[in-house]
N, C-alpha and C positions, 0 to 999 in steps of 0.2 A: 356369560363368560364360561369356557370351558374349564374344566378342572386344572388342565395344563397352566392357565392362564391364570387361573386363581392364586394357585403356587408361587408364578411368580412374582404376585402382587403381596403375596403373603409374605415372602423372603424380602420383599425392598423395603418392606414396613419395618420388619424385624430388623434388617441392617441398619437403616435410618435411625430406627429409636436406642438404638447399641452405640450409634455414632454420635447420639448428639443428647447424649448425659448430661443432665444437670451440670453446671460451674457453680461450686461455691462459691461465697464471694467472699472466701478467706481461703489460705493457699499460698505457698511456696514454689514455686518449679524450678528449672535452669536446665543449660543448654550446656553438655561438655564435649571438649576437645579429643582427639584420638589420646593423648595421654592418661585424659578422665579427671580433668581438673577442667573447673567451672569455666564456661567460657562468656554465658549470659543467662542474668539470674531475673527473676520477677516473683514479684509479693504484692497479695491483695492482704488487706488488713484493715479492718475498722473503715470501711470505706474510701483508705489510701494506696495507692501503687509508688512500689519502688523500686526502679528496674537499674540493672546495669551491662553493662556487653565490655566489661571487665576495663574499664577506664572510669568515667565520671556515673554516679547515682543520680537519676532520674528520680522523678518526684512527683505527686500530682493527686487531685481526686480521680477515684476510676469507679463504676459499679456495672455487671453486669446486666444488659437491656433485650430482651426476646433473643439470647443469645449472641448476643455483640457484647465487647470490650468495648466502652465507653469512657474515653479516658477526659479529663478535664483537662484545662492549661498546663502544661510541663514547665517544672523549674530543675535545673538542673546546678550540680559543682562544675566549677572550669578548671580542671587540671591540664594539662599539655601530655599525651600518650604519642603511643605508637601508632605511626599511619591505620595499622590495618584494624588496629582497636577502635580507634576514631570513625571509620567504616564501619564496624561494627555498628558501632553506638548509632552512626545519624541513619543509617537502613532499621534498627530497631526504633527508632523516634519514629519514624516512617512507620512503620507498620502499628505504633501502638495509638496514631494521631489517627490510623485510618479507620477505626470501629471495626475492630477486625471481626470473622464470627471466631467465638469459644467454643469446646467441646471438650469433654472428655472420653479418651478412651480405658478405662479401669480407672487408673491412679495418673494418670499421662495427658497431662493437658496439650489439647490441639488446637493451633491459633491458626488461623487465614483462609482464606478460600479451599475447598478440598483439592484442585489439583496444585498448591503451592502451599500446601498447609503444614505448619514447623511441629515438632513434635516435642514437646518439653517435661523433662522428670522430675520427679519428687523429690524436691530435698528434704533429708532426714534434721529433724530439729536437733539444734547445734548445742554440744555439751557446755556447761555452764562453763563461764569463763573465770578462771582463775581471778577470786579476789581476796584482797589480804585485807584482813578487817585490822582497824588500828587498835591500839593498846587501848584499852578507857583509860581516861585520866583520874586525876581524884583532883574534886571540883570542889572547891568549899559553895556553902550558901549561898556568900555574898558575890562568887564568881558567877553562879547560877543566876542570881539576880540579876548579874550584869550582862547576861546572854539572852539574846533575843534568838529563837528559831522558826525558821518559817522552809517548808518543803517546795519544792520548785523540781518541775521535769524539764530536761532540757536535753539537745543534740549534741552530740560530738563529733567533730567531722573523722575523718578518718588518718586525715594529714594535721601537724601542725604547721603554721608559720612564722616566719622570723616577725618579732616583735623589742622592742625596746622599752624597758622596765627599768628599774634602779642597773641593769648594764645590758647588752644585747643577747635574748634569749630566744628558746623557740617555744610559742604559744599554742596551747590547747584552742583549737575554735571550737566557737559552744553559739547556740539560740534556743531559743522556747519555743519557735514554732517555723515550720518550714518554710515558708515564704518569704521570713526575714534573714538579711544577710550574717553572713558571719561576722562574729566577732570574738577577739582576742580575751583569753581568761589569763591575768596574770597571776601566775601559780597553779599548784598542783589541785586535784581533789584530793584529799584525804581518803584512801584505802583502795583507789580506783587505780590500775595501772593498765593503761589503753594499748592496743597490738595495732602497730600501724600499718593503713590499709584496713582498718575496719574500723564501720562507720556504728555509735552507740547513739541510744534512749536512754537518760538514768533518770531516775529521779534520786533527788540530793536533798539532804537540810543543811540550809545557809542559815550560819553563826554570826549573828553579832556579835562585835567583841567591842565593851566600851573603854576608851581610851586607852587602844592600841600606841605602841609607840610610831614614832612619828614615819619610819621607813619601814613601817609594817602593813597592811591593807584590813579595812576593818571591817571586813566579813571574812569564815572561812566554811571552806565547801567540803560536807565527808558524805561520804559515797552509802546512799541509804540502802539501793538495789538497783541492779540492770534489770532494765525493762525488753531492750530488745538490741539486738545485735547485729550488724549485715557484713558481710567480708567485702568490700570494694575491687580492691587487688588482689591477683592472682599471686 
């Protein structure tokens, strides 16, 4: 091989190995609009993916394999958007079901085939979210005795829905683990006050409370810390 020819085998090694940087397999990105508000987000985390194209949260095992996004079965929320969001979303399904190849370029993760490959930015880790810690009480002994606590992490969807309790309200949806469907929390958590359109991880200590009155519920949920936070809606 002449030197000429060297060179150029030398510069496609060197472009190649620039273009196809390690993927963590933890990571934030998203995709914005000409405005520069999110238009479609994705999170690798602890071996989970949780993608949106600014309508419903995408869900699922994912892990990095010789350079492909490897995504597991997708569970997703059912909200009703806008046509073009809805487009969004099922062209992202699309691409995240097809093992697409990863890369990084710097801090800039790049998904899909190189000449159809999307280009996706770092999102900066999102400032804590305002939480009002409650008063402490003053607990006698025998109060204390009569409290059970026990810590539990659980989901918060982003929306609530109407639900019907002691009169017609609108209920926090909560589960312990992604797979299972929502369900209705009647009442508040204690010191947690949720921004709708974003979806939360908290973990909480659930209070026994013995011989609550009779139109009261006998556990009560106060907000230990946010684990983790996603913005749903734009």
């Amino acid at each position: 091989m002449n030197h000429k020819g060297l060179s150029i085998a030398m510069m496609s090694l060197l472009l190649g190995a620039c273009a196809s940087s390690t993927v963590p397999q933890q990571g934030h990105w998203q995709q914005t609009g000409p405005d520069g508000q999110p238009l479609q987000t994705l999170q690798l985390k602890d071996g989970q993916l949780s993608a949106s194209a600014g309508c419903n949260r995408m869900f699922g095992s994912a892990r990095i394999e010789q350079g492909r996004l490897v995504v597991g079965p997708l569970a997703s929320t059912l909200m009703a958007c806008a046509p073009e969001a809805m487009q969004r979303e099922q062209a992202l399904a699309a691409l995240l079901r097809s093992r697409p190849q990863v890369r990084l370029d710097g801090d800039k993760l790049l998904i899909g085939e190189v000449a159809q490959q999307q280009v996706w930015q770092p999102v900066a880790a999102p400032a804590p979210a305002h939480v009002t810690k409650p008063v402490p009480a003053v607990v006698t002994p025998a109060a204390a005795a009569a409290e059970q606590v026990t810590q539990r992490l659980i989901y918060v969807a982003p929306e609530r829905r109407a639900c019907v309790g002691v009169a017609p309200m609108q209920c926090l949806q909560v589960r312990e683990r992604q797979q299972q469907p929502w369900q209705h929390h009647y009442g508040e958590i204690e010191g947690f006050t949720p921004e709708a359109g974003t979806a939360y991880r908290l973990r909480i200590r659930e209070i026994k409370v013995a011989n609550p009155p009779a139109d009261a519920p006998d556990r009560r949920w106060v907000l230990d810390s946010i684990v983790e936070q996603i913005r749903i809606a734009p």
